[in-house]
C-alpha positions in Angstrom: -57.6 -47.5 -40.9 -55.5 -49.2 -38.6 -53.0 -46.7 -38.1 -55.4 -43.9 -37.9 -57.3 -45.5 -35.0 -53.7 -46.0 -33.2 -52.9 -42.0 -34.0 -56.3 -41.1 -32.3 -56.1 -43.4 -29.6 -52.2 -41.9 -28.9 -53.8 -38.4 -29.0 -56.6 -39.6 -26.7 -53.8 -40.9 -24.4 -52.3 -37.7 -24.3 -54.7 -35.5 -23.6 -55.6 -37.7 -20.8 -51.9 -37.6 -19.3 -52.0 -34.0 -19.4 -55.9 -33.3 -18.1 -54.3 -35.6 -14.9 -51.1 -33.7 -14.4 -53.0 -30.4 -14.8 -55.2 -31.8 -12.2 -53.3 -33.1 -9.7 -52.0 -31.0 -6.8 -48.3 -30.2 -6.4 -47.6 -33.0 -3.8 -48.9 -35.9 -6.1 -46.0 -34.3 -8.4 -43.7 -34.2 -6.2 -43.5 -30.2 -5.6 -45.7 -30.6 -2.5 -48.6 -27.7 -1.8 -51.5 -27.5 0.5 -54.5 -25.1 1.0 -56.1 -23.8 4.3 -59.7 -23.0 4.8 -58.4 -19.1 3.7 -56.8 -20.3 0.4 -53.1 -19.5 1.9 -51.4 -21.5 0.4 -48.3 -24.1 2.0 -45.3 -25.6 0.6 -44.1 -29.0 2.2 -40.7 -31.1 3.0 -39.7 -34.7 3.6 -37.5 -34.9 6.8 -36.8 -38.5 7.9 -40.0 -40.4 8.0 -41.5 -37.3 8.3 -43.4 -34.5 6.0 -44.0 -31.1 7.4 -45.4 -27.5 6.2 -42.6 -25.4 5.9 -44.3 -21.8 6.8 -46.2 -21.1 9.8 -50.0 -21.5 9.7 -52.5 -18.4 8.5 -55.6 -19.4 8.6 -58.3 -17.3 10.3 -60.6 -20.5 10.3 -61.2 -23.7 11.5 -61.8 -26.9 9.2 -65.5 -26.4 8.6 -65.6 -22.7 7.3 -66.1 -20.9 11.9 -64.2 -17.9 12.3 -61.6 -18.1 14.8 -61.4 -15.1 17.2 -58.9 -12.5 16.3 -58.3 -10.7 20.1 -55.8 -7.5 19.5 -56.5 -6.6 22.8 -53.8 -7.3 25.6 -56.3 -7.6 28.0 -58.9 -9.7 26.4 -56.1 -12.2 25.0 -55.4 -13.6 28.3 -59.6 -13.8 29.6 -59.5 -15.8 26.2 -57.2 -17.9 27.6 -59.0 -18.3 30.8 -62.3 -19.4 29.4 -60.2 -21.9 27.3 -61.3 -20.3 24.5 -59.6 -20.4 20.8 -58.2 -17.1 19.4 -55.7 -15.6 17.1 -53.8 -12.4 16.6 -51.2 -10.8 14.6 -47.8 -10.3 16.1 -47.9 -6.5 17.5 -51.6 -6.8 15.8 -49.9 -6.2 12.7 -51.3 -8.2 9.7 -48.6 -7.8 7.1 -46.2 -9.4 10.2 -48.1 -12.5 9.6 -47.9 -12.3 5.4 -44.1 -13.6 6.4 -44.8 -15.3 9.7 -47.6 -16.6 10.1 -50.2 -16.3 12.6 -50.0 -16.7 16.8 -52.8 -18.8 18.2 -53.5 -19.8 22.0 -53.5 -23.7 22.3 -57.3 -23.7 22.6 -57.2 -22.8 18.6 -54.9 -25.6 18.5 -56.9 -28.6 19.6 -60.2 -27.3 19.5 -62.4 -29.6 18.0 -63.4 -28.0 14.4 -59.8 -28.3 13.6 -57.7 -25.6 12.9 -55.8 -27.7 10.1 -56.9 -28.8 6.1 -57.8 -32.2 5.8 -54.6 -35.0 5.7 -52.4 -32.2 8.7 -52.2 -32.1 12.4 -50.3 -30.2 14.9 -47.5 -32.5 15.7 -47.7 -34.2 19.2 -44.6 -33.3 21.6 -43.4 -37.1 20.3 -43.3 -36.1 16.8 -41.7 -32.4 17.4 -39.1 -34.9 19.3 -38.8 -37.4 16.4 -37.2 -34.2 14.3 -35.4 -33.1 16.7 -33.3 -36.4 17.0 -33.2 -37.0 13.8 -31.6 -33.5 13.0 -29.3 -34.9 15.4 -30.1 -34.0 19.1 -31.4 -30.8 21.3 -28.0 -28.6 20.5 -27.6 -28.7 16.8 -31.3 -29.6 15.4 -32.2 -25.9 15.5 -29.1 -24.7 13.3 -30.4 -27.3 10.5 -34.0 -25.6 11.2 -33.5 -21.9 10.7 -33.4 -20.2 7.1 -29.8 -18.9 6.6 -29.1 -15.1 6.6 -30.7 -12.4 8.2 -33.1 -11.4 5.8 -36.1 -12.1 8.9 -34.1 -12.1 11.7 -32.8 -9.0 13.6 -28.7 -9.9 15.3 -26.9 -12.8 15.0 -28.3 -16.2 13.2 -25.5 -18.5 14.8 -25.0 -21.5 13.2 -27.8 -22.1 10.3 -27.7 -24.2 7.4 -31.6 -24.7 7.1 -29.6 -28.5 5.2 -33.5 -30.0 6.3 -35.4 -27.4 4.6 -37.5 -26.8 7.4 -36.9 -23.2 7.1 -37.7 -21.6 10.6 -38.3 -18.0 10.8 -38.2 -15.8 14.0 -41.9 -15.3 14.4 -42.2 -14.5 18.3 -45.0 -15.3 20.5 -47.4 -13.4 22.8 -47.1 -14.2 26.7 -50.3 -14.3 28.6 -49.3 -11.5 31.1 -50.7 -8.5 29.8 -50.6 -9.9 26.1 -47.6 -8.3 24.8 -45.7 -9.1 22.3 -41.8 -10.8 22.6 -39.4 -12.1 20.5 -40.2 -11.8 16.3 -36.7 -11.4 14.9 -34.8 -13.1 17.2 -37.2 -16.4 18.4 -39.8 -19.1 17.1 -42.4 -20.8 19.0 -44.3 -23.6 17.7 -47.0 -25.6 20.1 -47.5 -29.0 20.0 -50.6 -30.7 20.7 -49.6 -32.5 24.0 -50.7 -30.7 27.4 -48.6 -31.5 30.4 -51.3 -29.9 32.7 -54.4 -27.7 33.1 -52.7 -24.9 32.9 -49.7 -25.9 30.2 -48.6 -27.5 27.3 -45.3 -28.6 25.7 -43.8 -26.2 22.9 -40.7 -25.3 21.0 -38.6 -22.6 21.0 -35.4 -21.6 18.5 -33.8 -18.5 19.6 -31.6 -17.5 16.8 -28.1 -16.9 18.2 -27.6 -20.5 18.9 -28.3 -23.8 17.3 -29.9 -25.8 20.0 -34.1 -26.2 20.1 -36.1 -26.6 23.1 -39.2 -27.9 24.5 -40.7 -26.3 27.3 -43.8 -25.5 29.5 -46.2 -22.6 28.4 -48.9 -21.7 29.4 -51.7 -22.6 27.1 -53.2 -19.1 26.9 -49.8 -17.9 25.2 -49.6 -17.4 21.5 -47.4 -19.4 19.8 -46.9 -20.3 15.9 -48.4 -23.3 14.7 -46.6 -25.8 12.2 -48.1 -28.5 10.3 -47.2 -32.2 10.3 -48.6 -35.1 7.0 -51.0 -37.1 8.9 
């Protein structure tokens, strides 16, 4: 009887171990996944003390189910912009661009207040993005240890890339505020953080692809930049 009740309670034990693992999400297993409010779904890396998304954000929503405005219009991107309201677009208003990319968002989508990230994310602060950068090893060789090797999504030269911190940067462009056109996907990223400088601006990233140096910059906040994720 004795040895019975042990069997079960083994089986029991078991089942349990596997219900949990089915269960738990890809980060508690260390494979690290996350959700948006659109289902798209994220893998993660550990860099330094640090754990960020490694594709550009998707979502079409905020935190709490709102749509977030998607403005195709050149015109209307940068009156968005002006009324310091949050919108979206597609790069050349292209969806399948953003099935590799990821989407462009002005930096009122960034830090409006329904969040534009899941739950346990922010966009990194211009001290974070800078935290990565030195621990890649400074402004001039961080962005070789960023970018995904080859040329597979970039159009030229990719000078320099090793991608060795797995953050795997692609050259998704950006979308200026004059006139709302469209510059850079193939050969640049642009990544916002959530620190304004003033009114008008607010620090972001940018990783041309025929060098290896990153820098952070000025742009106006009605600009459309990518958004990457940082662990809370």
């Amino acid at each position: 009887m004795k040895s019975m009740i042990n069997l079960i309670a083994r089986v029991l034990l078991t089942a349990i171990s596997m219900l949990l693992i089915t269960n738990c999400n890809e980060d508690e297993i260390g494979n690290a996944t996350v959700k948006d409010s659109d289902g798209n779904l994220y893998h993660t890396v550990k860099i330094g003390n640090q754990v960020w998304m490694v594709e550009n954000l998707k979502t079409t929503k905020f935190r709490d189910g709102s749509t977030i405005p998607n403005v195709s219009d050149n015109s209307t991107w940068g009156n968005y912009g002006i009324l310091n309201n949050g919108a979206f677009c597609d790069y050349n208003n292209t969806a399948t661009y953003s099935n590799t990319y990821g989407k462009l968002y002005n930096w009122y989508a960034v830090t409006d207040e329904r969040n534009i990230c899941p739950t346990g994310w922010h966009v990194p602060t211009n001290a974070e993005w800078e935290a990565l950068i030195s621990f890649l090893g400074g402004q001039t060789v961080a962005g070789g240890l960023m970018k995904e090797k080859g040329t597979t999504h970039c159009s030229g030269s990719n000078n320099g890339a090793t991608n060795s911190s797995g953050f795997t940067a692609i050259p998704g462009g950006c979308r200026q505020v004059e006139n709302g056109m469209f510059y850079g996907n193939g050969t640049s990223c642009t990544w916002w953080s959530y620190s304004e400088i003033n009114v008008q601006t607010a620090w972001y990233c940018q990783l041309y692809f025929n060098q290896t140096s990153i820098n952070r910059m000025a742009f106006d906040k009605a600009s459309g930049c990518s958004v990457r994720l940082i662990k809370d």
